[in-house]
C-alpha positions in Angstrom: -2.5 -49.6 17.3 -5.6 -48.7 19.4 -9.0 -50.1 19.5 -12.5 -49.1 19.5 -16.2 -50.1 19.9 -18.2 -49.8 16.9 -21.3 -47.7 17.3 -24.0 -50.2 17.8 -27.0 -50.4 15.1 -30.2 -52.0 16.7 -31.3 -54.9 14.4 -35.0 -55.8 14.3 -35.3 -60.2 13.4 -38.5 -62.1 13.0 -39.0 -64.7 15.0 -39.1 -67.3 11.7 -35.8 -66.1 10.7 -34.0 -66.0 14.4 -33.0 -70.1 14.1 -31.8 -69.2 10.0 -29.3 -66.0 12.2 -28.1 -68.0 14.4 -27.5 -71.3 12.6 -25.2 -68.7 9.8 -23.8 -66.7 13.1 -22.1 -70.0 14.2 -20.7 -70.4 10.4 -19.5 -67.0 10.5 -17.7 -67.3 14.4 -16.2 -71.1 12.8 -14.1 -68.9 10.1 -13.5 -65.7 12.0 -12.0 -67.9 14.9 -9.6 -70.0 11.5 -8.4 -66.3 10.5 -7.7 -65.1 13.9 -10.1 -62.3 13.7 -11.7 -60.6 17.1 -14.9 -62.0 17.3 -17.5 -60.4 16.9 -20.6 -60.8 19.5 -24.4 -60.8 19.6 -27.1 -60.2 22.2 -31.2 -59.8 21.8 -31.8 -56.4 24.1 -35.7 -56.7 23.6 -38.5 -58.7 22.3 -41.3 -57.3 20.7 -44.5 -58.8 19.4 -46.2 -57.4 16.2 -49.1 -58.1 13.9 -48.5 -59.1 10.3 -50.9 -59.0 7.7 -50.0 -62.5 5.2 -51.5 -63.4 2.2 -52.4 -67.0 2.1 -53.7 -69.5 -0.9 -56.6 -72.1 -0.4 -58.5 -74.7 -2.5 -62.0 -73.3 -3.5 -63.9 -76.0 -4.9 -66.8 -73.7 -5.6 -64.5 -72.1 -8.0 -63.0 -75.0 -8.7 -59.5 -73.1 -8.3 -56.9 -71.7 -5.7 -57.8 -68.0 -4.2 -55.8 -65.9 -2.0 -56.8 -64.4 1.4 -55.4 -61.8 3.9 -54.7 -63.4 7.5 -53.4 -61.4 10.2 -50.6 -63.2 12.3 -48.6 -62.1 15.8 -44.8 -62.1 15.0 -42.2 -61.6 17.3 -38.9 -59.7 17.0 -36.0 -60.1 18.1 -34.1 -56.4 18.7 -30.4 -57.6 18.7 -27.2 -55.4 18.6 -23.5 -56.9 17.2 -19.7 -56.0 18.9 -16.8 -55.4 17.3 -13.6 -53.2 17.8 -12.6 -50.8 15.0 -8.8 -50.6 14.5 -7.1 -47.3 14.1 -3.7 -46.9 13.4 -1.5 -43.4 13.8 -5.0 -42.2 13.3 -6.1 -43.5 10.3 -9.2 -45.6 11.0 -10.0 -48.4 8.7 -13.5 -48.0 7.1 -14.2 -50.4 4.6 -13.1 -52.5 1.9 -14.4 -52.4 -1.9 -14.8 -54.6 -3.9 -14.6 -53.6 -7.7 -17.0 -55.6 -9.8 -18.6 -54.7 -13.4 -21.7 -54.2 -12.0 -20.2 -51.6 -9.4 -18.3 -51.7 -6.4 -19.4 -53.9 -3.2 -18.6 -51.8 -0.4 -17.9 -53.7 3.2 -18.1 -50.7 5.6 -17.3 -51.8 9.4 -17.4 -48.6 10.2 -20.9 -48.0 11.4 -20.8 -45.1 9.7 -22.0 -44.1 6.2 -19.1 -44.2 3.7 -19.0 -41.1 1.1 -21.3 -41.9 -1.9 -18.3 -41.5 -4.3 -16.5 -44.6 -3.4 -19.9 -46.9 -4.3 -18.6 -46.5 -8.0 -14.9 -45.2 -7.7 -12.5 -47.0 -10.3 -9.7 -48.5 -8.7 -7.7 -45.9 -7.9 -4.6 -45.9 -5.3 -4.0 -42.2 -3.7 0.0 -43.8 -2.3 1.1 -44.9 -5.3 -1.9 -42.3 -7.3 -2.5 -45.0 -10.0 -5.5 -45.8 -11.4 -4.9 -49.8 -12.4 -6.6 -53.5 -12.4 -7.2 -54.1 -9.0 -9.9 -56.8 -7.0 -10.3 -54.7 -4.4 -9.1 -51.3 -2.5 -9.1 -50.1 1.0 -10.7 -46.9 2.7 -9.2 -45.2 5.4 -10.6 -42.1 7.6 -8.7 -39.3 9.8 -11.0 -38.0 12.4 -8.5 -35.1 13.1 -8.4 -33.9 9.7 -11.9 -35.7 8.2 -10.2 -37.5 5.1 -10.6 -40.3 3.6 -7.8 -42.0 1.2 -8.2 -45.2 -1.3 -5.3 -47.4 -0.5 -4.4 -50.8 -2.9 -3.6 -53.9 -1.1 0.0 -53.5 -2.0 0.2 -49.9 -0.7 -1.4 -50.5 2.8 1.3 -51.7 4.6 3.6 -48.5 3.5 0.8 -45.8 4.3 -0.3 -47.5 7.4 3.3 -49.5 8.2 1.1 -52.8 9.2 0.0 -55.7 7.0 -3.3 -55.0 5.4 -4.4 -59.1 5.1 -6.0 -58.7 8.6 -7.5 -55.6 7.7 -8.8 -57.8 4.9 -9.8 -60.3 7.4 -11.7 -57.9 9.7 -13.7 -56.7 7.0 -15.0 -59.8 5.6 -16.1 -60.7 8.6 -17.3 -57.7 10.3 -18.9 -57.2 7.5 -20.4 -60.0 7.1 -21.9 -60.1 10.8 -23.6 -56.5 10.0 -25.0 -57.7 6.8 -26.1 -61.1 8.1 -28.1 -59.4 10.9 -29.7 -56.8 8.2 -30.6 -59.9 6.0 -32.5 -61.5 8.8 -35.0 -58.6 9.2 -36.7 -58.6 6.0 -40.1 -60.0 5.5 -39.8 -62.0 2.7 -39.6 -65.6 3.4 -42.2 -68.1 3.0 -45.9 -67.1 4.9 -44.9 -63.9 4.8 -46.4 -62.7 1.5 -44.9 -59.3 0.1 -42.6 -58.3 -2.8 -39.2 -59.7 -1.7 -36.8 -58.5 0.3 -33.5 -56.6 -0.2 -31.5 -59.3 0.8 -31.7 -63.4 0.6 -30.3 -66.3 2.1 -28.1 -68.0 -0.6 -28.7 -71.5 -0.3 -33.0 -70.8 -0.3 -31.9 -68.6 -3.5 -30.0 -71.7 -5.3 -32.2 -74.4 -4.4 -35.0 -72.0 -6.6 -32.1 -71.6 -9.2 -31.0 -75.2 -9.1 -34.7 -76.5 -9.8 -35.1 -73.9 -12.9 -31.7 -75.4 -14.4 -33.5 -78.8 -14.0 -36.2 -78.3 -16.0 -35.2 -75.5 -18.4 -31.3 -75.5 -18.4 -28.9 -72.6 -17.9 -29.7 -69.1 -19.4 -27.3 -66.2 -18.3 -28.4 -62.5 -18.4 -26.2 -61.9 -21.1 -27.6 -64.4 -23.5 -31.4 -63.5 -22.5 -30.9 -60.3 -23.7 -29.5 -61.5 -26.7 -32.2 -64.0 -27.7 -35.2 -61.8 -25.8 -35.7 -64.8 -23.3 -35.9 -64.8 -19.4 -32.8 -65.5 -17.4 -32.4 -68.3 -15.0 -32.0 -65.9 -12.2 -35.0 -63.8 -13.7 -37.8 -67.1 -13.7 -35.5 -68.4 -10.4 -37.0 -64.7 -8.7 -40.2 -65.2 -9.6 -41.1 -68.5 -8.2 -39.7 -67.2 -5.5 -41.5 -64.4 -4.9 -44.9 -64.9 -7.3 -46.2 -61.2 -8.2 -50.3 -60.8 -7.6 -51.9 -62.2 -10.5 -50.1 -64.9 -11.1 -51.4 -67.6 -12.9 -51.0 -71.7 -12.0 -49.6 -72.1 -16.0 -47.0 -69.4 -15.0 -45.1 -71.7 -13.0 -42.6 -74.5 -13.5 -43.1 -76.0 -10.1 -44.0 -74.5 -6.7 -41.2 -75.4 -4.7 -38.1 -76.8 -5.4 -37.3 -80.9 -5.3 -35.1 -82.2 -2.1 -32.5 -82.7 -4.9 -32.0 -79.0 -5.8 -32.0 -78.4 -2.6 -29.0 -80.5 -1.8 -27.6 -79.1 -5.3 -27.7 -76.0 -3.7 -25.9 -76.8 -0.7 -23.2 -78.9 -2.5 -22.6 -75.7 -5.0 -22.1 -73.4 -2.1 -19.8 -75.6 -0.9 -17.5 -76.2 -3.7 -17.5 -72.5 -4.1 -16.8 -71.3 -0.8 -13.6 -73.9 -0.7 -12.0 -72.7 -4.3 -8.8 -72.4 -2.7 -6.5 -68.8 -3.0 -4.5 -70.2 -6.0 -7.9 -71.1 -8.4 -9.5 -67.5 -7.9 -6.5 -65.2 -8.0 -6.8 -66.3 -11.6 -10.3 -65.2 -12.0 -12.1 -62.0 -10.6 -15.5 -64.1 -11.0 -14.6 -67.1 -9.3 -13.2 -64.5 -6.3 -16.0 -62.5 -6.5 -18.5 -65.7 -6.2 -16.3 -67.5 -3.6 -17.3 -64.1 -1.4 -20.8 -64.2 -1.9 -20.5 -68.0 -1.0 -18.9 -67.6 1.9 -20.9 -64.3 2.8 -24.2 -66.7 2.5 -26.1 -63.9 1.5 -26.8 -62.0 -1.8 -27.9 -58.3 -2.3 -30.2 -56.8 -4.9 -27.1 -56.3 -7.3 -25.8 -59.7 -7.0 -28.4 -62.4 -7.7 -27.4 -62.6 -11.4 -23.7 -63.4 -10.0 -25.2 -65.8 -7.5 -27.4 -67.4 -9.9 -24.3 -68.4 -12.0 -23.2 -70.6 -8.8 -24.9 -73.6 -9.9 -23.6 -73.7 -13.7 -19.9 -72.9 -12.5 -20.5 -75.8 -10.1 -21.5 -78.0 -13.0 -18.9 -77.0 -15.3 -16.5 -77.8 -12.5 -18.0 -81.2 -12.3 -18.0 -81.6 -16.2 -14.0 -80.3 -16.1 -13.3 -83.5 -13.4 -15.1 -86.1 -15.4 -13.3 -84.8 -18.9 -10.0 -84.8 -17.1 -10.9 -88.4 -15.3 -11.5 -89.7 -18.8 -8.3 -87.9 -20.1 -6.0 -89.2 -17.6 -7.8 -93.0 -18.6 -7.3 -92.1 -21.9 -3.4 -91.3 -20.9 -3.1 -94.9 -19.5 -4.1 -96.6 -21.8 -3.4 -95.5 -25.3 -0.9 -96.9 -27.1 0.4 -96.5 -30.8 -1.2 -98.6 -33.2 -0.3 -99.5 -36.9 2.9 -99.5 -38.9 4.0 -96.1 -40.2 3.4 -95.8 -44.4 1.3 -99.4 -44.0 -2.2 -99.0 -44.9 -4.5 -101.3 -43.0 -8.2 -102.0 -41.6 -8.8 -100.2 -37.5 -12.2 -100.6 -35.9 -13.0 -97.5 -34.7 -15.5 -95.3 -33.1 -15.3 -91.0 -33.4 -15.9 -89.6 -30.2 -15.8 -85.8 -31.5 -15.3 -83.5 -34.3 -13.5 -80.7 -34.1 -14.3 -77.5 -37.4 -11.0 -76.0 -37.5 -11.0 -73.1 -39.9 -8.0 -71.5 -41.6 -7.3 -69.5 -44.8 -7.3 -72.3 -47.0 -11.0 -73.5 -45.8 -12.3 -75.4 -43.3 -11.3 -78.9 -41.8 -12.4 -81.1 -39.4 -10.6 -83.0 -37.0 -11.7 -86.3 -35.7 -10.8 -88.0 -32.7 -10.8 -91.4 -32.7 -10.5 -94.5 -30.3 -10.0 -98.2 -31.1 -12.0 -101.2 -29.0 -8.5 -101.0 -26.9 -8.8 -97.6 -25.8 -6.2 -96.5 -28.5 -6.5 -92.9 -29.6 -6.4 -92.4 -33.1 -6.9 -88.6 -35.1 -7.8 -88.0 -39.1 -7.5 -84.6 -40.6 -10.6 -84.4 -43.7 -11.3 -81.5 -45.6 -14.7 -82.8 -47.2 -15.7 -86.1 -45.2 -17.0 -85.7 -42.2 -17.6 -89.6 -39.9 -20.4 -90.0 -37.7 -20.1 -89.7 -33.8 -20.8 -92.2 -31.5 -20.6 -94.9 -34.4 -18.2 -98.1 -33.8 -17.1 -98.9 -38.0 -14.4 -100.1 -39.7 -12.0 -97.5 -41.5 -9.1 -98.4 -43.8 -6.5 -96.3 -43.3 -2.5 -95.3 -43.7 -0.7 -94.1 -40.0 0.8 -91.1 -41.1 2.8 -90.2 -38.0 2.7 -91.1 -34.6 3.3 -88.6 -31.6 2.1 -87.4 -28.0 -0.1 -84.6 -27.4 -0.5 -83.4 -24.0 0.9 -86.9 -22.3 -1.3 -88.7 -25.0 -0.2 -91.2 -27.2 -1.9 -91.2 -30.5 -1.6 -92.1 -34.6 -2.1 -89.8 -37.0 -3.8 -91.2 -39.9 -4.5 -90.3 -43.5 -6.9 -91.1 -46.6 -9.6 -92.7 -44.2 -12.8 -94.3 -45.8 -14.7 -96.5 -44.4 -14.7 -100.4 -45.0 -18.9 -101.4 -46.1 
């Protein structure tokens, strides 16, 4: 195994976003030094002052309303340049790494060098084993003696290549990362800086927007705005972000987003990037937002994937509380009544459950007596209010666990006036 230098891209960042680079650099150097990866390196080369044109917003109380104005402002950037070896084996060069998504392949080149325009939508296809198969991700490989590339699966590097491809897997993530981090850091689009947006975003600014929308107008995925002509979370998320000229003080559901979703934000990115190996090699989505969590940076096609950071973070909190209440529910229950007897329970119905089936539909209630008891009645007309503490009379049909849980089956339930 030999190493190289990678051919050095000059990156050009702002003087605002030079504290947001380096406070993400030290993140990135914390995990690259946990897997054992090379570090990579920074240094600013050159420092160059420019004038910005801005669009600010003042009170006119002439008008009686807010205007906008031009301003012209001195930034200064930062011309910065990032180290890191390449790693070629028996000639085979390791380019990049893709990620298959539905929405197209992420490509993490550490090359330096453009990667062929076929592989940014390539199925994933294995030229060792030459199947074409469900796979997260694939490898890309380059021969400068003989100028070909091959599409290796994880499974497969280690026999075309003879080495272990998890630190290849490594060294792109993180090399990758570096590039992208510094590319993100040179757009003018933050706050001040007026403009249509920028190609890429900080993650947590992104989720604080997406975590305040959620707040006040609840979840809406792309999916189900298309369906019901609405505008996504990520959509209305985007454009309090980045207003468009014209925009109107009734267009907006706030103008910056509370200290809470900004914490929200934080706390989401944090569950996310800690999902450990076992919970996302079940799910491509939860790998696929676990990278773009830990990544800390999101790209023009994955805001609708980032956006959905927040509501998975909920649901996970959701999924706790229910199994919290469940394992209570476990604890306590016992079996109540005598089998065949019929007999008066005070009760209250904590959900019902439509179950349909060829024969019509019937509806399962679960139940819980003023001891924590769990108690369930099958109906196929009647249907008991939720939330409702009543008295029932009622004839324990069977009694049984269902996952760990104690509970009484009961039949011909009417309730006691």
């Amino acid at each position: 195994m030999t190493t190289e230098t990678t051919e050095q891209k000059v990156f050009q960042i702002p003087s605002p976003n030079l504290a947001k680079f380096q406070e993400k650099w030290e993140k990135l150097i914390r995990r690259a030094t946990k897997l054992s990866v090379t570090l990579p390196t920074y240094k600013i080369v050159k420092e160059e002052p420019r004038t910005r044109t801005v669009v600010r917003t003042r009170f006119n109380p002439t008008l009686g309303y807010s205007e906008r104005y031009d301003e012209d402002i001195v930034i200064l950037y930062h011309h910065i340049i990032i180290d890191h070896p390449l790693v070629i084996v028996d000639g085979w060069q390791f380019i990049a790494t893709l990620e298959h998504t539905n929405e197209g392949n992420i490509t993490h080149n550490v090359s330096g060098k453009d990667l062929p325009a076929k592989y940014r939508e390539c199925d994933a296809y294995c030229n060792q084993c030459n199947t074409n198969r469900y796979r997260k991700e694939t490898f890309i490989v380059f021969n400068a003696e003989t100028s070909e590339y091959k599409q290796i699966g994880r499974n497969c590097l280690a026999l075309f290549l003879g080495v272990d491809g998890t630190m290849y897997a490594n060294m792109a993530e993180i090399y990758y990362s570096a590039s992208e981090l510094a590319g993100a850091s040179e757009s003018e689009g933050g706050e001040g800086w007026g403009g249509s947006g920028p190609t890429y975003d900080y993650l947590d600014r992104y989720l604080s927007y997406v975590a305040e929308v959620i707040a006040l107008n609840g979840w809406c995925s792309r999916k189900t705005a298309r369906e019901f002509d609405k505008q996504s979370t990520s959509d209305v998320a985007m454009f309090h972000m980045y207003p468009p000229r014209g925009s109107r003080p009734e267009d907006f559901l706030f103008r910056i987003p509370s200290e809470a979703s900004i914490e929200e934000a934080k706390n989401a990115i944090e569950w996310c990037s800690n999902l450990s190996d076992s919970e996302v090699d079940a799910s491509e989505y939860l790998h696929n937002i676990r990278v773009i969590c830990r990544r800390g940076i999101i790209g023009a096609k994955q805001y609708g994937f980032a956006a959905s950071v927040v509501n998975a973070f909920h649901r996970s909190i959701m999924d706790q509380i229910n199994k919290n209440n469940e394992a209570k529910v476990r604890a306590v229950s016992e079996y109540v009544g005598v089998i065949g007897k019929r007999e008066i329970f005070t009760v209250m119905v904590e959900k019902v459950l439509a179950l349909e089936s060829d024969y019509g539909t019937s509806h399962m209630h679960i139940m819980k007596d003023l001891a924590g008891n769990r108690l369930t009645w099958f109906s196929s007309s009647k249907v008991f209010d939720t939330g409702v503490i009543m008295q029932i009379k009622a004839t324990p049909k069977k009694q049984e666990e269902y996952k760990g849980v104690k509970q009484t089956i009961l039949t011909r339930c009417t309730i006691v006036e």
